[in-house]
C-alpha positions in Angstrom: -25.0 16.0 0.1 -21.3 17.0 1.5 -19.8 13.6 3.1 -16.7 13.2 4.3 -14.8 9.9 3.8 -11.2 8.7 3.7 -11.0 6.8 0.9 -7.9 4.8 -1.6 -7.8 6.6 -5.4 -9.5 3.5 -7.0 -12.2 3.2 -4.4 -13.2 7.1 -4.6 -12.9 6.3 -8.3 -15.2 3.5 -8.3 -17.4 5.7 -6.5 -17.4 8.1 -8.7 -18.3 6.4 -11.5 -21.7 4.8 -9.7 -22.8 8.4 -9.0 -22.5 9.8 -12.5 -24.2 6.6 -13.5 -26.7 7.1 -11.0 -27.4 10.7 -11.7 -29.7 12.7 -14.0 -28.0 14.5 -16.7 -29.0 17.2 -19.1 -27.2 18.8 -22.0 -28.7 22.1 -21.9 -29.6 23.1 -25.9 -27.4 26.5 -27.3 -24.8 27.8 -25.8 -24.1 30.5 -22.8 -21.7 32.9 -22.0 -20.8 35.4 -18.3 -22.2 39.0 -18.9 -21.9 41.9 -16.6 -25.7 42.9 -15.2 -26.0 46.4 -13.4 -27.6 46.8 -10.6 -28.7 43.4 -8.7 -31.5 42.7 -11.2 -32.0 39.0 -12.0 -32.7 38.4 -16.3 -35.4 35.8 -16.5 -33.1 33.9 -18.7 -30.4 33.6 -16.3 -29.0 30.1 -15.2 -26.8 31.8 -12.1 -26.1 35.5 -10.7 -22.5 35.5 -9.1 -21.5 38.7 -7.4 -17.9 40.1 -7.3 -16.2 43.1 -5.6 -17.8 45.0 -8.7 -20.8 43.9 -8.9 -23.0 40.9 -10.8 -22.2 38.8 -13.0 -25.2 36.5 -14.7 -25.0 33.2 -16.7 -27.0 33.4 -20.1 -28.1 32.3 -23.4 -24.8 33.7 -25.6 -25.7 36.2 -28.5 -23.9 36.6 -31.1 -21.9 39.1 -30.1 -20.2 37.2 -27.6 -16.4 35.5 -28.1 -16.8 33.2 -25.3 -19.0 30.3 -25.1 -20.0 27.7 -23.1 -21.6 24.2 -23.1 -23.5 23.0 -20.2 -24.9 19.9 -18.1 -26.8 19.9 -15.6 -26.5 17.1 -13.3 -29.2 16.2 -10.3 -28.0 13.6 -7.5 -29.8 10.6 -5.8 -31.1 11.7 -2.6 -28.6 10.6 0.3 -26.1 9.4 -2.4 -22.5 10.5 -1.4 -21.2 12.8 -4.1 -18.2 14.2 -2.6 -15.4 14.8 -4.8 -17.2 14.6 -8.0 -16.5 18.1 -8.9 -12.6 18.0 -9.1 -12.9 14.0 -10.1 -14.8 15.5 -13.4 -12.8 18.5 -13.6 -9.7 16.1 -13.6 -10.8 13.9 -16.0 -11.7 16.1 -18.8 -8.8 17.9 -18.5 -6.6 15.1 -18.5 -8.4 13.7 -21.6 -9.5 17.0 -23.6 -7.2 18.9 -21.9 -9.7 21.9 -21.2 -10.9 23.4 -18.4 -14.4 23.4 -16.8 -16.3 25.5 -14.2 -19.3 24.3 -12.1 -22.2 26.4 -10.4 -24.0 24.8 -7.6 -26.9 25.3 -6.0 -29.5 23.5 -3.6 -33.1 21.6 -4.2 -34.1 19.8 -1.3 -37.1 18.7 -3.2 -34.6 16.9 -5.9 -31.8 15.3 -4.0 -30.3 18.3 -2.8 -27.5 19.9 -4.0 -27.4 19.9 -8.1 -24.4 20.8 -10.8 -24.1 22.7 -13.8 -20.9 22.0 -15.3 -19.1 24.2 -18.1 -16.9 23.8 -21.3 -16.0 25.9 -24.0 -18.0 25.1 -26.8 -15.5 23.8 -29.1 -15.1 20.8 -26.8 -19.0 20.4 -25.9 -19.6 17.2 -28.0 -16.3 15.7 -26.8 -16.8 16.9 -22.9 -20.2 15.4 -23.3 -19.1 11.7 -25.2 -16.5 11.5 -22.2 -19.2 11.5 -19.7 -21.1 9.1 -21.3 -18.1 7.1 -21.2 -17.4 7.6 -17.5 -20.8 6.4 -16.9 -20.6 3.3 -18.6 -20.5 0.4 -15.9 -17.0 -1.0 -15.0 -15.8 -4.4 -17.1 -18.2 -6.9 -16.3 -15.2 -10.2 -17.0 -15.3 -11.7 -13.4 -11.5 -11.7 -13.5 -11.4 -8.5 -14.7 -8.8 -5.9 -12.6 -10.0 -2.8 -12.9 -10.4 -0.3 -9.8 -9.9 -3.3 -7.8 -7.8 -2.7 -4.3 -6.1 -6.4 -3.1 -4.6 -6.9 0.5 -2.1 -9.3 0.8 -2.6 -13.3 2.2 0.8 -15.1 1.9 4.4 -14.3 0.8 7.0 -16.0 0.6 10.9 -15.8 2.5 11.9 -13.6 -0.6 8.9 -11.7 -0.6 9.3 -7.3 0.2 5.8 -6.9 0.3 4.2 -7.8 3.5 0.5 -8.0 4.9 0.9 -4.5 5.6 1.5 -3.8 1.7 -2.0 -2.9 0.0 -1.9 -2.9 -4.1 -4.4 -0.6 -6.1 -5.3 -2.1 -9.4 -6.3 -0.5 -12.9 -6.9 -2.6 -16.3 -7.7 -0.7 -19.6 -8.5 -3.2 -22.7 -5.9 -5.8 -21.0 -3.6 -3.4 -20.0 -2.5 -3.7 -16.5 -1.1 -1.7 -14.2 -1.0 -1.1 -9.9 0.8 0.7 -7.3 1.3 -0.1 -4.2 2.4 0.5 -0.7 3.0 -0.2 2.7 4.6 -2.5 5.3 8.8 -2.1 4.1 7.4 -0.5 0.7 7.2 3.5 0.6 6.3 3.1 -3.6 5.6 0.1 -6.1 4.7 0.3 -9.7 3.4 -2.8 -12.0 2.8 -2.8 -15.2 1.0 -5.7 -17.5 -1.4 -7.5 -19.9 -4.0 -9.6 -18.9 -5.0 -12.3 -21.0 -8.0 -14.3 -19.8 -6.5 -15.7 -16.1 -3.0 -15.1 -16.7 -1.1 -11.9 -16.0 2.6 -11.1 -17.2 4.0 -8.3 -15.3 7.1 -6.2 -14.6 7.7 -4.3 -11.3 9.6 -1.7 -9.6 10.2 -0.5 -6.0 11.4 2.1 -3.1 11.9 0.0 0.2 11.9 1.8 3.3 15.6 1.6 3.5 15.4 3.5 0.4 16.3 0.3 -1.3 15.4 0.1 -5.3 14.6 -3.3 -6.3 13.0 -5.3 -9.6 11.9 -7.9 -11.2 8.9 -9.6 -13.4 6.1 -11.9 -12.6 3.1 -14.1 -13.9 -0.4 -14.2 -12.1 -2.8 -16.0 -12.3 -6.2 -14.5 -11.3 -9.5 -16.6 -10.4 -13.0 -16.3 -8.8 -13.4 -17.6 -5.4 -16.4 -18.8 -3.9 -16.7 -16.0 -1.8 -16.9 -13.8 -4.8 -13.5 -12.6 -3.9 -10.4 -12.2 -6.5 -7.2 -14.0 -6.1 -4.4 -13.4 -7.3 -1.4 -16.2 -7.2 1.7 -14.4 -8.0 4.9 -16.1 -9.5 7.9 -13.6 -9.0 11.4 -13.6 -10.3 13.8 -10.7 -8.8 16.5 -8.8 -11.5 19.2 -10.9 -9.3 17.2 -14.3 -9.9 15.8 -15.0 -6.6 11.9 -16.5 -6.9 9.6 -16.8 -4.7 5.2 -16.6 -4.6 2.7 -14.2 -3.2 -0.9 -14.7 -2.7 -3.2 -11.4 -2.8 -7.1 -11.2 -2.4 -9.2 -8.3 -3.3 -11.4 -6.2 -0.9 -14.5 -6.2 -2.3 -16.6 -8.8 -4.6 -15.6 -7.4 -8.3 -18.3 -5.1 -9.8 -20.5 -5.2 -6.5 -23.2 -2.9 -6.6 
């Protein structure tokens, strides 16, 4: 399925991660390399053809001939599940973590969801490529306070306050390591950074006003649970030049809503 959606990073992130959790992946046994086939002749071992000005190229079991090899997993969708983006969202993440490559071959089973993956690594990286995935499928942090891929609007401010209710804050939290951006209203670009422990947050922050205006400062938070489910985070800021003040933001979303 092909869907188009206009989306925030942590929300096309979040996703993301639900389809890989929600799809069926295989680690295909051996390892496969490209080869040159004359003529348009299909081998019966053959994953893919792929045809170039020159002729086809097929996808196959690797001999031992062959320099170049490949790991593969195949990866089969939910029907009607919106996938878009999951190609270069993968492709991303391994490379920012492994720091290889990948190439994917689709193709089409309307009997099986539609339209199904096979992804690619070299084979030095195959167990790696494959522990990553597992890793991306893993469910977000299930703390109820937790921050991770959380997007939060903004409820109150305060006279001293930049931000506005026009400023939207995209949150990411790694083993208690905080950080956001965010943006909006008077802000072209904010950057926090922070540790989470339990309910409280200690954070420092920077920013580009519209006015092109750079300004900072630190701040505690103190996140809870709301009865609608919601996050909330009470803010406790402190500008470079002294100046407090408080902000109130709420989260989008219940945390880790199906």
């Amino acid at each position: 399925m092909v869907s188009i959606s206009l989306e925030r990073h942590v929300e096309t992130e979040r996703r993301l991660r639900a389809v890989l959790r929600t799809a069926q992946l295989v680690h295909l046994p051996g390892t496969w390399c490209f080869q040159r086939v004359a003529g348009g002749d299909v081998p019966v071992d053959a994953l893919a053809m792929v045809r170039d000005a020159d002729g086809w190229c097929a996808l196959l079991p690797a001999t031992d001939d062959v320099d170049e090899r490949f790991g593969l997993t195949s990866s089969t969708f939910a029907p009607g599940i919106d996938n878009s983006g999951y190609v270069g969202w993968l492709a991303t993440a391994v490379k920012q973590r492994l720091g290889s490559g990948v190439f994917v071959i689709c193709g089409d089973n309307p009997h099986r969801g539609g339209i199904f993956d096979y992804l690619g690594y070299p084979a030095e990286v195959a167990g790696q490529t494959r522990a990553l995935m597992d890793e991306l499928r893993t469910p977000v942090d299930t703390d109820p306070l937790a921050l991770d891929l959380q997007v939060f609007e903004v409820v109150e401010t305060s006279a001293a306050s930049a931000i506005s209710r026009a400023t939207v804050f995209e949150f990411r939290e790694h083993d208690g390591m905080v950080e956001a951006s965010y943006a909006g209203g008077q802000i072209v670009r904010g950057t926090l950074l922070g540790r989470r422990e339990h309910d409280r947050l200690s954070t420092a922050y920077a920013q580009v006003g519209a006015g092109g205006e750079r300004q900072t400062g630190t701040a505690t938070m103190r996140v809870r649970l709301t009865e609608s489910g919601q996050l909330l985070l009470t803010e406790d800021y402190t500008w470079s030049d002294g100046t407090t003040g408080r902000n109130v933001l709420r989260s989008l979303r219940q945390p880790h809503a199906a």
